[in-house]
C-alpha positions as CSV (number, residue, x, y, z in Angstrom):
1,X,-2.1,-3.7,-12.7
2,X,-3.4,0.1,-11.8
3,X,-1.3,1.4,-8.9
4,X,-4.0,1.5,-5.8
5,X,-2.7,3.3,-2.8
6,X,-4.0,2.2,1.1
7,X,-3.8,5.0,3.1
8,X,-4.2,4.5,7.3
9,X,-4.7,7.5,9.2
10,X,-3.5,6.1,12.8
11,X,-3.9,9.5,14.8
12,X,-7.6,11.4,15.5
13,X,-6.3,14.5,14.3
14,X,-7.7,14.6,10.7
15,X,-10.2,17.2,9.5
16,X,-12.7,17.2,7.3
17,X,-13.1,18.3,4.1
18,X,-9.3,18.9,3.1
19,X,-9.6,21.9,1.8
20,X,-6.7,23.8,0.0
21,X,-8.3,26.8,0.3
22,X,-7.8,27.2,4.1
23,X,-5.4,26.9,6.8
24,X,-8.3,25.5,9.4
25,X,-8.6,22.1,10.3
26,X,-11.8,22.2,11.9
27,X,-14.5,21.4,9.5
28,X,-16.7,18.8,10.6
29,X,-19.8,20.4,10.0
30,X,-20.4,18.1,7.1
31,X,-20.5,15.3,9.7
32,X,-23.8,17.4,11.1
33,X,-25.7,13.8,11.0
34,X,-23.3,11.1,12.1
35,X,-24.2,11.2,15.8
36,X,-28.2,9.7,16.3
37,X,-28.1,11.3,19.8
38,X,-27.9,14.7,18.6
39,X,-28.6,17.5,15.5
40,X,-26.3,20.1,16.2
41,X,-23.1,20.4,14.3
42,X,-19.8,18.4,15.3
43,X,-17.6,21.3,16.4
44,X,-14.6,19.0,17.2
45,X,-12.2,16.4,16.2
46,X,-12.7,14.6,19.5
47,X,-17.1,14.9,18.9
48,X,-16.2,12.9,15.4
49,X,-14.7,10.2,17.1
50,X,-17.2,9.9,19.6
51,X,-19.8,9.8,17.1
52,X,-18.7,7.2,15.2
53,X,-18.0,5.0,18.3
54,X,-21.3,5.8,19.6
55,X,-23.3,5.3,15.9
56,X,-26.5,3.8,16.1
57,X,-25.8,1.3,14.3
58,X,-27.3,2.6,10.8
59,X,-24.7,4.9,9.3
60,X,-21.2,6.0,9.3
61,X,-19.7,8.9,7.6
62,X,-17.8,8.8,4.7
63,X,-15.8,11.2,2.0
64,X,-15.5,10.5,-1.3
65,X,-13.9,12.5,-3.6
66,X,-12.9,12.8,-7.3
67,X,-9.6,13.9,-8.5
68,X,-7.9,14.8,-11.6
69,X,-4.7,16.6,-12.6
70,X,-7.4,20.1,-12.8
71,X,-10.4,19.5,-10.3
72,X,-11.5,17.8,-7.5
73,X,-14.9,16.6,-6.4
74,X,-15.7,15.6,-2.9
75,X,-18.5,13.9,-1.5
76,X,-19.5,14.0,2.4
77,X,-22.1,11.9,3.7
78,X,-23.4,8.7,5.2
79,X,-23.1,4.9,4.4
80,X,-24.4,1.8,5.8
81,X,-23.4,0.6,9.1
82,X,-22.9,-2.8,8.2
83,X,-21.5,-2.3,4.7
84,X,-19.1,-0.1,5.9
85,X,-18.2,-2.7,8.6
86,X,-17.8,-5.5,6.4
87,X,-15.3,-3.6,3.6
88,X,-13.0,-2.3,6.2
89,X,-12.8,-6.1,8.0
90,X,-12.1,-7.2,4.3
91,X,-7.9,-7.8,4.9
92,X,-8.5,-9.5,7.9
93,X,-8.5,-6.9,10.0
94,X,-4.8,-6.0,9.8
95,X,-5.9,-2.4,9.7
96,X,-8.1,-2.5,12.9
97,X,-5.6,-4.7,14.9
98,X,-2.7,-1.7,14.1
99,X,-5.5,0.8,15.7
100,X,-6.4,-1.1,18.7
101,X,-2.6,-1.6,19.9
102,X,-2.6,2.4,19.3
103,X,-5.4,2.6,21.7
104,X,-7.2,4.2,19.1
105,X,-11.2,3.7,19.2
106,X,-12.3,5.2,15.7
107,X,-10.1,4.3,13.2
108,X,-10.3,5.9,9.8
109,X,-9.0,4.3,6.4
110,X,-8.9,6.2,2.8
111,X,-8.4,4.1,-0.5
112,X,-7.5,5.8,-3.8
113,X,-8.5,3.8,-6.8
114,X,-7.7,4.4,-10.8
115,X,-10.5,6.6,-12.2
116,X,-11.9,5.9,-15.5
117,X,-11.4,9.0,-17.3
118,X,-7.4,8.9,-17.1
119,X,-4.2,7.6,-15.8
120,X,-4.5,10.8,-13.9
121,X,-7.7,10.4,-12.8
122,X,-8.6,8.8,-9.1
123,X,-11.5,7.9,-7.3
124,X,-10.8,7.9,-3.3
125,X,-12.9,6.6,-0.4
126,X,-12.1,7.4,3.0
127,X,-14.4,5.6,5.8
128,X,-14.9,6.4,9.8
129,X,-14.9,3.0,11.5
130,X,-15.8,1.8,15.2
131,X,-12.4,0.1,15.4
132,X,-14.1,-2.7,17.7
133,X,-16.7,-3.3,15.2
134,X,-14.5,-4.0,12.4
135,X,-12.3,-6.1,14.6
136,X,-15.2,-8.3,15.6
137,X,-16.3,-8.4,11.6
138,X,-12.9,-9.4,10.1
139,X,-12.7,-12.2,12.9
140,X,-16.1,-13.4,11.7
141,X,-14.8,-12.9,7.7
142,X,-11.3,-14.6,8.8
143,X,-13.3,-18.0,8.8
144,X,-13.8,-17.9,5.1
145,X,-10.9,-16.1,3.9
146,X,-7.8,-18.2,2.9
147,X,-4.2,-17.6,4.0
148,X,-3.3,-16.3,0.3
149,X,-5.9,-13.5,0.6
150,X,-4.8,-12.0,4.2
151,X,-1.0,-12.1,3.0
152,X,1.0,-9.4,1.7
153,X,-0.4,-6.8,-1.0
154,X,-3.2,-9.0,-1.5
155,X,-5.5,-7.7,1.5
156,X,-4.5,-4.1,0.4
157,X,-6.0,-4.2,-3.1
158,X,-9.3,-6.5,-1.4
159,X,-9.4,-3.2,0.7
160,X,-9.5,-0.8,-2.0
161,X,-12.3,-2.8,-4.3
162,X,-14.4,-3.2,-0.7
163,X,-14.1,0.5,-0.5
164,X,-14.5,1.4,-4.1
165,X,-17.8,-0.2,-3.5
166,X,-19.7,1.3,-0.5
167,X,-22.4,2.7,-1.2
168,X,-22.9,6.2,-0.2
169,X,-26.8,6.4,0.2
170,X,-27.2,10.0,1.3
171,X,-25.2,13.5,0.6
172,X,-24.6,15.7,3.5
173,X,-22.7,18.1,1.8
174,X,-19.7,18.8,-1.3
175,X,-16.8,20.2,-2.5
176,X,-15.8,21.4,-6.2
177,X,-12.4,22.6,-6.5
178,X,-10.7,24.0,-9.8
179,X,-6.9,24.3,-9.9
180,X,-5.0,26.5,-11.5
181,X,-3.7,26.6,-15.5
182,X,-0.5,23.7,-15.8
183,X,-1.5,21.7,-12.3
184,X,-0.3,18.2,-12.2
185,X,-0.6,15.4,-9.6
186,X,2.1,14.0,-8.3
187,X,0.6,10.7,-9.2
188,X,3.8,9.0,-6.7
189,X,2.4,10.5,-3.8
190,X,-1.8,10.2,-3.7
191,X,-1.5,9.4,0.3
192,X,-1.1,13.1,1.0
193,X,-3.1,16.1,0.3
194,X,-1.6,18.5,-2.5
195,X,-0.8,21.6,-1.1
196,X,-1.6,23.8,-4.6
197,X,-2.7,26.6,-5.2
198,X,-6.6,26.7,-6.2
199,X,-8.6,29.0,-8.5
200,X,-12.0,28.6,-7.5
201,X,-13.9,26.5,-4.6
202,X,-17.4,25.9,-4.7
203,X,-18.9,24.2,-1.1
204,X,-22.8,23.8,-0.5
205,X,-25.1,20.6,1.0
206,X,-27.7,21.4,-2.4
207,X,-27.1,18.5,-4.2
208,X,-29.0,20.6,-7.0
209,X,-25.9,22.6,-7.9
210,X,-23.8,19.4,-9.3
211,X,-26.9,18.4,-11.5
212,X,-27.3,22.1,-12.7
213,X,-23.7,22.3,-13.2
214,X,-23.0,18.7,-15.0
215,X,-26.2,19.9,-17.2
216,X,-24.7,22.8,-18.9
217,X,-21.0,21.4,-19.0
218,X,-23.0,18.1,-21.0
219,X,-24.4,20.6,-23.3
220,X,-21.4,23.0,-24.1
221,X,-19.4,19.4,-24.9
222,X,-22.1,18.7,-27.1
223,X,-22.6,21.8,-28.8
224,X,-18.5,22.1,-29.4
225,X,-18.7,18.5,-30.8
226,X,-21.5,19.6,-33.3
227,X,-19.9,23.2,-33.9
228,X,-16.4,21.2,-35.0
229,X,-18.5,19.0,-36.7
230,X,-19.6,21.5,-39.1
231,X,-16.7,23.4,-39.1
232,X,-14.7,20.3,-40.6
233,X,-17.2,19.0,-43.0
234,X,-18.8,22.1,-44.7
235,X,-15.2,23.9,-45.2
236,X,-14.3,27.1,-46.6
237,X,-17.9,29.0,-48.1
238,X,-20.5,26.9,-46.6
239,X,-18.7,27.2,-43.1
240,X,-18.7,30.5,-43.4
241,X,-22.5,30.5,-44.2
242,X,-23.1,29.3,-41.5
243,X,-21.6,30.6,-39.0
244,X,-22.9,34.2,-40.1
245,X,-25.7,32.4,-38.4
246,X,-24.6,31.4,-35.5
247,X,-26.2,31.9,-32.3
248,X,-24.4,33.3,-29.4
249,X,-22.2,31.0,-27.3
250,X,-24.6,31.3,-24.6
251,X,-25.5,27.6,-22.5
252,X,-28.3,28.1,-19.9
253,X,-29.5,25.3,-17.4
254,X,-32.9,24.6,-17.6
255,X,-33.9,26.6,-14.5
256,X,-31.7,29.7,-15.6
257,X,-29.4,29.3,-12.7
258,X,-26.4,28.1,-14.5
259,X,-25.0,29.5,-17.5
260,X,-22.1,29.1,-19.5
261,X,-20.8,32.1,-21.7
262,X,-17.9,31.0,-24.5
263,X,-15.9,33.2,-26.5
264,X,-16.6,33.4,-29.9
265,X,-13.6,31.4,-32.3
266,X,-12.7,35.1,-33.7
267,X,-12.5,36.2,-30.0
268,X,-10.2,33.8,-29.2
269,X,-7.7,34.3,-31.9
270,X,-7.4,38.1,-31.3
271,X,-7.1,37.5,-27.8
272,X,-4.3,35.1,-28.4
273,X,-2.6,37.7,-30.5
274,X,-2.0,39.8,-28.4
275,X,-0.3,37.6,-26.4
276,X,1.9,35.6,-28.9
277,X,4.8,38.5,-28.1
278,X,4.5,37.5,-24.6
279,X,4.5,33.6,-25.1
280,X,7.5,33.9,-27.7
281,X,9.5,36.2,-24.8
282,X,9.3,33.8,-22.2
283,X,8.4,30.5,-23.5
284,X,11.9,29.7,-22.7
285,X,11.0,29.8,-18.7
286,X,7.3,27.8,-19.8
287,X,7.5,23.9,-18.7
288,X,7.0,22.3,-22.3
289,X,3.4,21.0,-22.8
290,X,1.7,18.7,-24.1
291,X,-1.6,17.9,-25.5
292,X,-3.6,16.0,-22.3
293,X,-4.8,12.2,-23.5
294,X,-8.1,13.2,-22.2
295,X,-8.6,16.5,-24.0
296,X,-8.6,15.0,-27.2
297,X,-12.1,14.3,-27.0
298,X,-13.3,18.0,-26.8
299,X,-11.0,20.1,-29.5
300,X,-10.6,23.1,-28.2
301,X,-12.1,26.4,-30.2
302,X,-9.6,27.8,-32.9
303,X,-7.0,25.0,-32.4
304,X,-6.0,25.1,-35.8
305,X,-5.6,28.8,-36.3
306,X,-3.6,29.0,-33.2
307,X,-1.6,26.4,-34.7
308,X,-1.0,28.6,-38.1
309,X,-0.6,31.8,-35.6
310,X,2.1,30.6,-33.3
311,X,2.8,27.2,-33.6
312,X,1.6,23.8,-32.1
313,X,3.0,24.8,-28.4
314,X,1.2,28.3,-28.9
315,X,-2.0,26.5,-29.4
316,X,-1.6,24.1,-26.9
317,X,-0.2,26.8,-24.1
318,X,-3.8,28.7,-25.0
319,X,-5.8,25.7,-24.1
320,X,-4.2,25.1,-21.1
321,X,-3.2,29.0,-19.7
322,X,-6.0,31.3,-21.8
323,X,-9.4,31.4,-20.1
324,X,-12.1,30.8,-22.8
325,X,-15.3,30.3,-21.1
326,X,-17.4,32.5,-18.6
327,X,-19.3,30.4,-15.6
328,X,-21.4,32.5,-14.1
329,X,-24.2,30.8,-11.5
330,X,-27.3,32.3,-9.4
331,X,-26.4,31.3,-5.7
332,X,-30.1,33.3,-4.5
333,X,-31.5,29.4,-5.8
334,X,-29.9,27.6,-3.4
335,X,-29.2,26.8,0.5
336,X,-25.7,27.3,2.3
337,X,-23.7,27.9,-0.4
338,X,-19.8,29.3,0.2
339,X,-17.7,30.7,-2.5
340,X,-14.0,31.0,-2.8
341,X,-12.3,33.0,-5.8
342,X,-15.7,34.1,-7.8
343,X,-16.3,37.8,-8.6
344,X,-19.7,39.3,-8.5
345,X,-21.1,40.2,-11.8
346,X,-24.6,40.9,-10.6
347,X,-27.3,40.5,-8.0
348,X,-27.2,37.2,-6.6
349,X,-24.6,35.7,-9.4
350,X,-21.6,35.3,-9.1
351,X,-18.9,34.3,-12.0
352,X,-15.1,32.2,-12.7
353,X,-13.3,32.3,-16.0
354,X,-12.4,29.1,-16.8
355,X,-9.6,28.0,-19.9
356,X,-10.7,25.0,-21.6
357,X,-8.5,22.4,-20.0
358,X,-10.3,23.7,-17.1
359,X,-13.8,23.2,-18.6
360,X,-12.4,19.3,-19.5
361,X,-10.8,18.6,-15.9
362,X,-14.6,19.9,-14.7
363,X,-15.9,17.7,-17.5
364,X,-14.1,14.7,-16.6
365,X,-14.7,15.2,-12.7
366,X,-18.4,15.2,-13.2
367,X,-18.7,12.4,-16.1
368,X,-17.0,10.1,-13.1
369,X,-19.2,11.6,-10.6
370,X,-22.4,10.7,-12.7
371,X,-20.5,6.9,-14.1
372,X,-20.4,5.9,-10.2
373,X,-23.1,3.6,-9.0
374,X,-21.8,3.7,-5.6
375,X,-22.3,7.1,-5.1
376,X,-25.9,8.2,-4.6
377,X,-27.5,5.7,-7.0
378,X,-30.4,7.4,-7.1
379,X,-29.1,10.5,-8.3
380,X,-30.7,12.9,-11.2
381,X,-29.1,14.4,-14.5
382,X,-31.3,17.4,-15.1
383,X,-32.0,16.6,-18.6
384,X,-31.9,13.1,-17.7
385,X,-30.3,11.9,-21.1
386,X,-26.8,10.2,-19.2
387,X,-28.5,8.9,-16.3
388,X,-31.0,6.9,-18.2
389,X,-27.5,6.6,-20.6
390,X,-26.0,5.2,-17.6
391,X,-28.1,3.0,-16.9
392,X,-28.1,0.7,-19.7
393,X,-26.8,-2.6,-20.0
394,X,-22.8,-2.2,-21.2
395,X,-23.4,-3.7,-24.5
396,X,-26.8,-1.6,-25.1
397,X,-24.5,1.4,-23.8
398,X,-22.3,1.7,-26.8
399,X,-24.8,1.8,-29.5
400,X,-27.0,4.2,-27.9
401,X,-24.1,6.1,-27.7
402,X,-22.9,5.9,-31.1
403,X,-26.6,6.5,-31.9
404,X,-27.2,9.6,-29.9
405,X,-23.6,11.2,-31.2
406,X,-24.4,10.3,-34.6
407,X,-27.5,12.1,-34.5
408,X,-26.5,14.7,-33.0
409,X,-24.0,14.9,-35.8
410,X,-26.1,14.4,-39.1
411,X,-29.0,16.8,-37.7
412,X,-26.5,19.3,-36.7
413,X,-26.7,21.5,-39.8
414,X,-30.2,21.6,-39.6
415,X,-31.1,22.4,-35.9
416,X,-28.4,25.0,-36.1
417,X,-29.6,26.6,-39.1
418,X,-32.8,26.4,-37.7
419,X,-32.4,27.5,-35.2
420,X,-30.1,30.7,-36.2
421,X,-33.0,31.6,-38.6
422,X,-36.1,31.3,-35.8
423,X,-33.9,33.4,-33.5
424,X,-33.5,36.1,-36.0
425,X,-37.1,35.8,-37.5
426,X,-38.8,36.1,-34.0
427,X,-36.4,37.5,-31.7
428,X,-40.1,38.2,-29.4
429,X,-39.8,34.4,-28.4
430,X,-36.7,34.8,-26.7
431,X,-38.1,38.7,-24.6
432,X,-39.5,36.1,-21.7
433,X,-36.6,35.0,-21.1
434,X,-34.2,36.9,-18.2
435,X,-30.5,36.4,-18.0
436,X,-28.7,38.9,-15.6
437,X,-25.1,38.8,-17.5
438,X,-24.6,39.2,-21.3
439,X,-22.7,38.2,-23.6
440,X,-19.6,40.3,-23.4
441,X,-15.9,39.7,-25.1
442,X,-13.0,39.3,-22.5
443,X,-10.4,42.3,-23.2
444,X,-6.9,41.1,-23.3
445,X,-5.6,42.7,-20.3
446,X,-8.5,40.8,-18.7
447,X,-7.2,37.8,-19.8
448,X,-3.4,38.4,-19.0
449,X,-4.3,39.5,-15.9
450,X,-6.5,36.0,-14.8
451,X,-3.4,34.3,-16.3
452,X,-0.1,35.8,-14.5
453,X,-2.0,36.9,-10.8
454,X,-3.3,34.1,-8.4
455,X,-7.4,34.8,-7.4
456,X,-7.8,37.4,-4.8
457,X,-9.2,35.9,-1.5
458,X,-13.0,36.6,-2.4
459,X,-14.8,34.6,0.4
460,X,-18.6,34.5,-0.3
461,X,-21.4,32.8,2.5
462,X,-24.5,32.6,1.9
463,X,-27.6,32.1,3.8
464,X,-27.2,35.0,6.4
465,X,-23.9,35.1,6.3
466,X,-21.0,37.2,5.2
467,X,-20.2,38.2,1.5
């Protein structure tokens, strides 16, 4: 059975989100809507508490997060009262009984569950309870509960599945983080927060950002599935026909606020060049790697030229250390946005290199994100192709899968070709459309440099606030 970890927090002093990037534990702004007697921002542990004993009845807060070896996704917002209630009072209430002999009023309870995407991968809930409330539940639940249940590790893993399964109805605000190159969990340990260094942190309550985001991240996946695709079956002269079409690596979100720049394959092989000397000098100090499980589903760009170049660990040390794609995203499109570790590269955007383990931890993060039912149900894919996908029935799910890859697949040579040849025919189609950053190659000391020195501590607030 999947390890599931039960984690208590018995003392009031917790903070909200658990942020790597900062020292502060006072950040319960995300909680701006647990209280029904007021609007104004929680400004204090103690005001959390107080909230949830005094709820109204309807809601109570709740974080949600998903985690992988690379990235971390984590939801803030509000559940229902009496789902909430009922999940927590599922083992009997041994958990609220432990709270009320501290003389604790609020209790708060996190859960961390297997992901799907990985044995690396988690999915954690973490609930703020009226600890009188779930006492009075699990007394009512008790009744109908047999001994078997309530004993031993039994009512830990009931806990976890009644957790796994609140709904979160309603986003207050979120957290992306991206780790740095070679990060791995200590998967021994989930109960405490990984104190890690972090490459880039993205915070805002504009649930917009994850759609716009998971829309261009779909597409590049797609596009490198199709571009391999080609690369594998037309071979030697045709390939190379081809790809003396090819358009540039340039992924756009439908509203032009997103976009994703990646380097072209010949980019990436004379970048790595020039750093094979510096790999063969100290890969004896480099923890040996391996290729990740979950990365074999999105080969990454020149794997097997690397391979010829410097050897199978060469290849594999590129994927995981070199960056080879360019986020860059418009923050003047949405509200209360904050930014930790992105440069500016022009008005109003800002940008992260990312290496392509990166770009599948991210992948991975958001494919749970999008997978989870209990997590704003309602929610929208911008192009709408894996919600809908989503929502299918399991055994309709796999053939429409299988049907949308394989025609992706088969029609790949001719949209690309097409493609290629309307862009070079009628390059007036493309004059309407404005994209502050170009396409630009990444010089190796650029790369080097992202690789060996930790992000500088660029802090950006938006919405009145300080860049």
């Amino acid at each position: 059975m999947a390890h599931i970890h039960v984690h208590t927090l018995f003392s009031p002093t917790f903070c909200i989100p658990r942020s790597p990037l900062t020292s502060s534990r006072n950040h319960f702004a995300a909680l701006s809507c647990t209280s029904p007697k007021t609007t104004a921002s929680l400004s204090s542990e103690q005001d959390v508490l107080q909230a949830v004993v005094e709820s109204d009845g309807k809601t109570l807060p709740c974080v949600r997060t998903y985690e992988n070896d690379l990235a971390r996704l984590s939801l803030f917002g509000a559940v229902g009262f009496d789902q909430a209630l009922t999940a927590a009072a599922a083992d009997g209430g041994q958990a609220a009984n432990e709270h009320v002999g501290s003389g604790i009023p609020a209790m708060v309870v996190e859960t961390v569950f297997p992901g799907p995407s990985g044995e690396r991968a988690t999915i954690s809930t973490r609930l703020f309870l009226p600890t009188s409330k779930v006492k009075e539940k699990a007394f009512k639940l008790r009744k109908s509960l047999s001994k078997d249940v309530l004993n031993g590790s039994s009512s830990r893993n009931i806990l976890a599945m009644t957790f796994r399964q609140v709904v979160m109805h309603q986003l207050w605000s979120f957290e992306l983080v991206l780790f740095r190159p070679g990060t791995e969990r200590n998967m021994e340990d989930l109960g405490n927060q990984r104190e890690v260094p972090a490459s880039f942190a993205l915070t805002s309550s504009d649930e917009r950002i994850i759609s716009v985001l998971a829309e261009v991240v779909c597409l590049s996946a797609l596009q490198s599935t199709e571009s391999h695709f080609l690369d594998n079956s037309l071979r030697k002269t045709s390939s190379y026909f081809f790809r003396w079409f090819q358009k540039p690596k340039r992924i756009t979100s439908k509203d032009s606020s997103v976009v994703v720049y990646k380097l072209f394959e010949d980019e990436i092989v004379e970048n790595a060049k020039t750093l094979l000397e510096t790999f063969n000098s100290t890969k004896e100090s480099i923890k040996p790697v391996k290729m990740r499980s979950k990365h074999l589903w999105w080969t990454p760009s020149a794997h097997s030229k690397l391979e010829k170049i410097g050897g199978r660990e060469f290849s594999i040390w590129t994927s995981e250390n070199v960056p080879a794609y360019r986020l860059e995203i418009d923050v003047s499109r949405y509200n209360d946005v904050k930014l930790e570790g992105w440069r500016k590269s022009a008005e109003n955007r800002w940008e992260i290199l990312l290496t392509h383990s990166q770009m599948v931890g991210l992948a991975d993060i958001l494919d749970m994100y999008y997978e989870d039912i209990f997590s704003l149900p309602n929610k929208q894919l911008s192009c709408g192709v894996v919600t809908n996908y989503t929502n299918l029935p399991s055994k309709k799910r796999d053939s429409s899968f299988l049907k949308i890859l394989s025609v992706t697949l088969a029609s790949g040579i001719f949209l690309v070709a097409i493609s290629a040849l309307g862009q070079r025919s009628s390059p007036h189609l493309h004059k309407g459309e404005k994209f502050s950053g170009e396409l630009r190659s990444l010089a190796s000391s650029e790369i080097w440099n992202a690789l060996r020195q930790p992000v500088d501590a660029v802090k950006v607030c938006i919405d009145g606030k300080h860049f």
